[in-house]
C-alpha positions as CSV (number, residue, x, y, z in Angstrom):
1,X,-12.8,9.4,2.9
2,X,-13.0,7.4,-0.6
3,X,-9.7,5.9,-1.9
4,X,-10.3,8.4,-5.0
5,X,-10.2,11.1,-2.6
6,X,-7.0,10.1,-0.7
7,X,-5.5,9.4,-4.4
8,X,-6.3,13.2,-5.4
9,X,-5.4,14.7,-2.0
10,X,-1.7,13.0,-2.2
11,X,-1.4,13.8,-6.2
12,X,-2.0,17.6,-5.4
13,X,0.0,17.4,-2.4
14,X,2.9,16.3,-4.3
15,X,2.3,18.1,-7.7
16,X,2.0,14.3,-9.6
17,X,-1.1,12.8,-11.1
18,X,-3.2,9.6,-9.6
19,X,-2.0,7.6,-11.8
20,X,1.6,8.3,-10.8
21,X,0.8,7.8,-6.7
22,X,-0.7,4.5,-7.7
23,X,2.5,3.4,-9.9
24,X,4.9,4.6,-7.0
25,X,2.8,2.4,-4.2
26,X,2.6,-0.5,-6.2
27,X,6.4,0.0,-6.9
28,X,6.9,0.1,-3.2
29,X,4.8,-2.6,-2.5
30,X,6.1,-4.8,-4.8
31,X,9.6,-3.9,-3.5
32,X,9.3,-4.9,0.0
33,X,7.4,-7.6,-0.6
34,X,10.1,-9.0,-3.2
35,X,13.3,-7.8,-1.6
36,X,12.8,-8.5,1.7
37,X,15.1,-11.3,4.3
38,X,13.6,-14.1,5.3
39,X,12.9,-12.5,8.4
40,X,10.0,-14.0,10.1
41,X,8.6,-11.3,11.9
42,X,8.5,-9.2,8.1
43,X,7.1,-12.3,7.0
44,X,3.9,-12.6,9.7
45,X,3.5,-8.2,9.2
46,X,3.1,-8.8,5.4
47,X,1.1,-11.7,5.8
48,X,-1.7,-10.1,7.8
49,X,-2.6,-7.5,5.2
50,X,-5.8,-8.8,3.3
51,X,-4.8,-9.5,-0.5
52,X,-6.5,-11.3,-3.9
53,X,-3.0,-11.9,-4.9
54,X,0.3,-13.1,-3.8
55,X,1.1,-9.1,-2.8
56,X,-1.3,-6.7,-2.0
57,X,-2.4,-3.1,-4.2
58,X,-2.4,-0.4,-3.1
59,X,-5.8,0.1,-2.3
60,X,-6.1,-3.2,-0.5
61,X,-2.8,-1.0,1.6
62,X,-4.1,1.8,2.6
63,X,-7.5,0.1,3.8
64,X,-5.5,-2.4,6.1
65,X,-3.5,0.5,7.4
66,X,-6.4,3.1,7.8
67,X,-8.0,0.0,9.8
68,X,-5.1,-0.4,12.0
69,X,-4.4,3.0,12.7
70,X,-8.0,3.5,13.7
71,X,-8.0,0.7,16.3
């Protein structure tokens, strides 16, 4: 399944637009990985999901996730 496709398929699922999914996961994203404890063990989960950039998108996300789900 493309990322375009999982966009759309949550977008109609929730009566939103793509755009709107994307904003919200980045706004989650960016929230746990700002406002998070110290906690080491958040720390090391955070750290082994594959970004360019200091936090991930949300398409770099759902990749890691759809990987470790399908392991």
């Amino acid at each position: 399944m493309s990322m375009r496709s999982i966009y759309r398929k949550v977008a109609k699922k929730h009566g939103v637009s793509v755009d709107e999914v994307k904003e919200e996961m980045q706004k989650a994203l960016n929230h746990a990985y700002t406002n998070t404890s110290n906690d080491a063990v958040t720390r090391v989960c955070q750290n082994q999901v594959p970004s360019k950039g200091e936090m991930p998108t949300p398409d770099e996300f759902i990749r890691y996730a759809a990987n470790k789900v399908k392991k």
